[in-house]
TORFIKE-894368 format. One record per atom (N, C-alpha, C, O): residue in one letter; z, x, y. Coordinates in steps of 0.05 Angstrom, whole numbers, plus 5000, padded with zeros to 4 digits. Example, Ala and Ser with C-alpha at 12.3 -4.5 7.8 and 13.67 -1.06 7.14 Angstrom:
// residues 2
A515652644886A515652464910A515652644934A516952854934S514252574955S514352734979S515752585001S516152685023
This chain:
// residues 56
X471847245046X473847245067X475947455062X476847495040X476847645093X479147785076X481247755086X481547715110X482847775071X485447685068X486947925085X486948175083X488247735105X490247925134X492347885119X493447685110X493148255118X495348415101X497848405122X498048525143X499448255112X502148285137X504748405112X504948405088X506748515139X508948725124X509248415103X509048495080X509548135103X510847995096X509647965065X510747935043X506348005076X505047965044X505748145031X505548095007X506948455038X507148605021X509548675013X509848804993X511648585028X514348475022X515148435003X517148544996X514148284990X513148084973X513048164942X513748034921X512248354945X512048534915X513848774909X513548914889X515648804926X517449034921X520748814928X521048624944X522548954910X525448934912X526448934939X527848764950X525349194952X526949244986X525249354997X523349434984X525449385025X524049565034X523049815033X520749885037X525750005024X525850155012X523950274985X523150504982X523450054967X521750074952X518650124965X516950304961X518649914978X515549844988X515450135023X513550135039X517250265023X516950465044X515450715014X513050785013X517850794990X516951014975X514350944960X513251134950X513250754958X511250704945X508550764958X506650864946X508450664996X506850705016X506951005017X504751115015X509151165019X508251365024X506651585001X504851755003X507951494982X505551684960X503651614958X501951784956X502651284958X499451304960X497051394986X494651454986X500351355015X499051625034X497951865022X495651945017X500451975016X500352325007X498152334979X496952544973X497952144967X495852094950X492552204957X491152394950X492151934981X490652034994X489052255006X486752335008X492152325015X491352625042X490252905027X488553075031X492652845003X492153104989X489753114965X489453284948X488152904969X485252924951X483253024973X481053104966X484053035005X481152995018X480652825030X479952855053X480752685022X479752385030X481152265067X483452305075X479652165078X480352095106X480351735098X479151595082X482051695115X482051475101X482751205135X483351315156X482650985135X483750885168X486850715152X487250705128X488050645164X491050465162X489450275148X490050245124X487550125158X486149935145X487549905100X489049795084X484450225104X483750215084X486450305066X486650235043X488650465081X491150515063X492450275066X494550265053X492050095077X494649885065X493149685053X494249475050X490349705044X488449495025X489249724996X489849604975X489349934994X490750084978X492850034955X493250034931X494350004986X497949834979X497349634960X497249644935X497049494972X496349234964X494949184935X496149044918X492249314931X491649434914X492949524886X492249434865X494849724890X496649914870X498949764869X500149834850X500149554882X501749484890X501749284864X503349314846X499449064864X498348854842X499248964820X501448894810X497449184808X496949334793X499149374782X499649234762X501249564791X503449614781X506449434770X508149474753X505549204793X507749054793X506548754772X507848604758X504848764776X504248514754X503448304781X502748074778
């Protein structure tokens, strides 16, 4: 089953928004600048993703 990503779930793991805005956008620019095409989907399963990862 997969799990529907809302701003709230991802809220969730950052201090402010702010945080969770600079974090989204480098693993955009992450993205863009390897090549890679990617849909909103798959960049905010990303987030989410790196998000775990980093934050515990």
């Amino acid at each position: 089953m997969t799990e529907s990503l809302t701003n709230e779930t991802l809220r969730k793991k950052f201090k402010n928004n702010f945080d969770l805005c600079n974090f989204s956008i480098n693993i955009a620019r992450n993205i863009l600048m390897s090549g890679t095409q990617a849909t909103l989907g798959q960049i905010l399963h990303q987030i989410q993703e790196r998000a775990s990862e980093n934050r515990g």
